[in-house]
NUMIVEX-749261 format. One record per atom (N, C-alpha, C, CB): residue in three letters; x, y, z. Coordinates in steps of 0.2 Angstrom, whole numbers, plus 5000, padded with zeros to 4 digits. Each point is the difference from the previous one (the first is absolute). Glycine has a CB too. Layout:
ALAXYZ/...
END
This chain:
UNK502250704889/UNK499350024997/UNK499750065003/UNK499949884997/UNK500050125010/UNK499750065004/UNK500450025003/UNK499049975002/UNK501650024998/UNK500550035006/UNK500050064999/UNK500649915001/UNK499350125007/UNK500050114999/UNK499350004998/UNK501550074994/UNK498249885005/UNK499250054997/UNK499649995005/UNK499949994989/UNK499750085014/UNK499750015007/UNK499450034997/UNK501050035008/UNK498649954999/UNK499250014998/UNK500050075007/UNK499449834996/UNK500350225003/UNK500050065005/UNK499250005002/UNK501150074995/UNK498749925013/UNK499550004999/UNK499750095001/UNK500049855004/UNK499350154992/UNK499850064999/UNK500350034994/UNK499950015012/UNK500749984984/UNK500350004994/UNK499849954993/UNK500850055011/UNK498850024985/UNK499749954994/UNK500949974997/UNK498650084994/UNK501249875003/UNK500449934995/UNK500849995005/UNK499450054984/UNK500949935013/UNK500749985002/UNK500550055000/UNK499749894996/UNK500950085009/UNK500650065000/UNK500649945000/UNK499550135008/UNK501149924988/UNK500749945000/UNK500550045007/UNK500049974983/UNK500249995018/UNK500450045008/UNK500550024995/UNK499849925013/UNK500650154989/UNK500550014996/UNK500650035004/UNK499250004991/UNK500850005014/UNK500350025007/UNK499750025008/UNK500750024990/UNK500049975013/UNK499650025007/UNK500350075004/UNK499749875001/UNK499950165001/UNK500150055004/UNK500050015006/UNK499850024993/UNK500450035011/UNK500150005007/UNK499149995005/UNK501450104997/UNK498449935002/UNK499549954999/UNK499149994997/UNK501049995009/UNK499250004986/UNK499649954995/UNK500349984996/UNK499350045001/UNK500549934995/UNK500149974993/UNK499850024994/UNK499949935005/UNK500550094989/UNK499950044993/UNK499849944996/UNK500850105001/UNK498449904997/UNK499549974996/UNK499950034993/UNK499649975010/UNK500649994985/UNK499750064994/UNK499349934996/UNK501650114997/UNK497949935003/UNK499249964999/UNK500250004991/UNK498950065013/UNK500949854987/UNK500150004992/UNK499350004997/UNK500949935001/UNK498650125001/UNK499750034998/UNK500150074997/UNK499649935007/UNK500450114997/UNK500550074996/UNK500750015001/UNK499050075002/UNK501449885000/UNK500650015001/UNK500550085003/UNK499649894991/UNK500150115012/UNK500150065007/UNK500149975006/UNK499350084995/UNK501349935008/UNK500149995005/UNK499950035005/UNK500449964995/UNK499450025013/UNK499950015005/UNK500249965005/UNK499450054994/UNK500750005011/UNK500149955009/UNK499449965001/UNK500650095006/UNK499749854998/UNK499449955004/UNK500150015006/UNK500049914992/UNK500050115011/UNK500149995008/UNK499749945004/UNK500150124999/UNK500249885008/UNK499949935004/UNK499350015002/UNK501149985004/UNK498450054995/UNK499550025003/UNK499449964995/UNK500650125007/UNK499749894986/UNK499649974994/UNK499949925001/UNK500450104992/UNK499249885005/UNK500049925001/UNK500449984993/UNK498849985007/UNK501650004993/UNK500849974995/UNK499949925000/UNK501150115004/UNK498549854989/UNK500349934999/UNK500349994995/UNK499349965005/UNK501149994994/UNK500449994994/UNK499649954998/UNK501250045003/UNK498749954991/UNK499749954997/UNK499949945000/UNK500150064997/UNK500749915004/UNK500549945001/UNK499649985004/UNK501150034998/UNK498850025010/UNK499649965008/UNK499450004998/UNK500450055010/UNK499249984983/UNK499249975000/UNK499949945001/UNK499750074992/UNK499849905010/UNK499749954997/UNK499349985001/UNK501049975001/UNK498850014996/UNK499049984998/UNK499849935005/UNK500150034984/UNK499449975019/UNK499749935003/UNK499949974998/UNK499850025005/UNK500349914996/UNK499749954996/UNK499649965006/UNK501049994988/UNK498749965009/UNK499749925005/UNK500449985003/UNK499349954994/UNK501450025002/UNK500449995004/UNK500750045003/UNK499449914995/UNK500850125002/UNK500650055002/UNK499850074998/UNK501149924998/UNK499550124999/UNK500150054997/UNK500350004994/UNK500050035008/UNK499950024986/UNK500549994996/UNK500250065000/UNK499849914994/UNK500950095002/UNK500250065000/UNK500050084993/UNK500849905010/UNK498950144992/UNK499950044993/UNK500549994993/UNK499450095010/UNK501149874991/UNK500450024993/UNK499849934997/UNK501350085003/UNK498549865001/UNK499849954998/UNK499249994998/UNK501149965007/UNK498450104994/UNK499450014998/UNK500250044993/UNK499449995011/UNK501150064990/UNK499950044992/UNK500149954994/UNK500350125005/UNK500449824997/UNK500249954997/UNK499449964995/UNK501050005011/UNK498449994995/UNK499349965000/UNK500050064994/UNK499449935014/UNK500250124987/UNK499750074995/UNK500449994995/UNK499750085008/UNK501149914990/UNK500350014994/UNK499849954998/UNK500950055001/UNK499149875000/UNK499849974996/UNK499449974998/UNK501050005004/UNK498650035001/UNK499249994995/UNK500050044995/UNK499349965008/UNK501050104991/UNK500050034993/UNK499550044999/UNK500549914996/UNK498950095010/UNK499550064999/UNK500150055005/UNK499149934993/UNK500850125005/UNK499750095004/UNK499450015002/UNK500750074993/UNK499349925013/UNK499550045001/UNK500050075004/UNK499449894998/UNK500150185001/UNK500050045000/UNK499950025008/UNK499849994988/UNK500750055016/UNK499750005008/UNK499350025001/UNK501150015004/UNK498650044990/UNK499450045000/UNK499449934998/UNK500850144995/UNK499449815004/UNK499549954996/UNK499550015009/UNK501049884989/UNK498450055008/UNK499650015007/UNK500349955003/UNK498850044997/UNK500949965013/UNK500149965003/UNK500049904997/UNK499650135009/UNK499749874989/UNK500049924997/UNK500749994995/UNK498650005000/UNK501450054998/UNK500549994992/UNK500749985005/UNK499450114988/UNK500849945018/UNK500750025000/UNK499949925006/UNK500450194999/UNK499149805004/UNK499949905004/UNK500449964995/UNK498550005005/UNK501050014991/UNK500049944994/UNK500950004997/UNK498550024994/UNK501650025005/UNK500750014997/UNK500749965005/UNK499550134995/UNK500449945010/UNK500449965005/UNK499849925001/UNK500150125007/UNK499149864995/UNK500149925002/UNK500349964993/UNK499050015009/UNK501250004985/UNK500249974995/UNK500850005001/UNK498950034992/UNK501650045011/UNK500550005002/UNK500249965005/UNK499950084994/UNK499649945012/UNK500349975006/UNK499249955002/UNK501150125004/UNK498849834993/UNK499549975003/UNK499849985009/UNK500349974988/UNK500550045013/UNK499849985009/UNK500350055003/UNK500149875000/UNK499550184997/UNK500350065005/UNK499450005004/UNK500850084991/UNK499049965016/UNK499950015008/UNK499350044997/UNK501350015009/UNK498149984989/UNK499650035000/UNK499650035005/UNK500249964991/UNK500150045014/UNK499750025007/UNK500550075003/UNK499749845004/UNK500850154993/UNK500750055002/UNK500150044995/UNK500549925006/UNK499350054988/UNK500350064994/UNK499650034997/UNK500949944997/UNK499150135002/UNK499250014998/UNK500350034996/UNK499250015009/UNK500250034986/UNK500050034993/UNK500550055001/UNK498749974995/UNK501350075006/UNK500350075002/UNK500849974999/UNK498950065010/UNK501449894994/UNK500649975001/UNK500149974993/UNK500049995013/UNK499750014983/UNK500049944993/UNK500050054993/UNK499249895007/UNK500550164997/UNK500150054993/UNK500650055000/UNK498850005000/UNK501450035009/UNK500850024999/UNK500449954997/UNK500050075009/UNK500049854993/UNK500349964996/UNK500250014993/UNK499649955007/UNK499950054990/UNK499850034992/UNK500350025000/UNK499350024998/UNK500750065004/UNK500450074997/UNK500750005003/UNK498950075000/UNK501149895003/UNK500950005000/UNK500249964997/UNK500150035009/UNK499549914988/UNK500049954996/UNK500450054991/UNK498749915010/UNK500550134989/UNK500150044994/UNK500650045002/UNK498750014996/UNK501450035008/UNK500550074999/UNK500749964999/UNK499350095010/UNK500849854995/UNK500849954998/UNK499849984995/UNK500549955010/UNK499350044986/UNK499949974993/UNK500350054997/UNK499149935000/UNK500450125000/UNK500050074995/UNK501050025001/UNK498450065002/UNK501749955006/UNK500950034999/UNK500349924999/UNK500150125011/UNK499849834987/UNK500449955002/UNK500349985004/UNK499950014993/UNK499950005011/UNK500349975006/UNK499849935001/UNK500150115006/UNK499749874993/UNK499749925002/UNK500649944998/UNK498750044997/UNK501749975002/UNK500849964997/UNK500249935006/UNK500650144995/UNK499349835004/UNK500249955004/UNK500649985005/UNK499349994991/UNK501050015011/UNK500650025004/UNK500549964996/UNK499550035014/UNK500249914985/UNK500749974994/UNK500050034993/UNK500149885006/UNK499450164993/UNK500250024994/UNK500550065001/UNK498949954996/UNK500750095008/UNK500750045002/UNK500849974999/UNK499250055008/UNK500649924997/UNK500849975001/UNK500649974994/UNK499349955012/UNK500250054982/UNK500149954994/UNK500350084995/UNK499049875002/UNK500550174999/UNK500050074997/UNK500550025000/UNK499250025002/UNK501150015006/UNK500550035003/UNK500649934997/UNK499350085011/UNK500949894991/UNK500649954995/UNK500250014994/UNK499749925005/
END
């Protein structure tokens, strides 16, 4: 589902890893799809390692967008702070409201919208079913 999809920090929206170099990494952003180097100096997460705070653990970001597909509504990351509260607490009721703040809930969003829009949001056994 996220696998190769990197967050760059200082770098608007998402990049897919598409090889590596002597040294950096060739990123091309599924935003304008143009590629470029990442180097070790950038802050580089894979999405896979995200995860959100909760009361009691963590979850992990493919298992929140999982939460977002199936309530079946969008909301906009431009919405307001109450609206973008209210949304997320409908998806993730016991998420860390001491630790996660609006700012983190609205890149959620938009990476939420942008994997939608490329479809990347595939589920890893659906893949696996595809590819067969």
């Amino acid at each position: 589902m996220l696998k190769g999809i990197l967050a760059i920090s200082g770098q608007p929206g998402l990049f897919k890893l598409v090889t590596e170099a002597k040294n950096s990494i060739i990123v091309e952003s599924l935003l304008t799809g143009k590629r470029i180097p990442a180097y070790s100096t950038s802050k580089i997460s894979t999405l896979t390692d995200i995860s959100v705070f909760t009361e009691t653990a963590e979850i992990q970001l493919k298992d929140l967008f999982k939460r977002i597909q199936e309530n079946g509504k969008i909301i906009s990351p431009k919405a307001s702070s109450n609206e973008i509260k209210a949304f997320f607490g409908e998806v993730l009721p016991e998420y860390d409201k001491d630790r996660v703040y609006v700012s983190d809930m609205k890149k959620i969003f938009q990476w939420y919208q942008l994997l939608s829009e490329k479809n990347l949001l595939i589920d890893d056994t659906e893949e696996e079913k595809t590819e067969e």
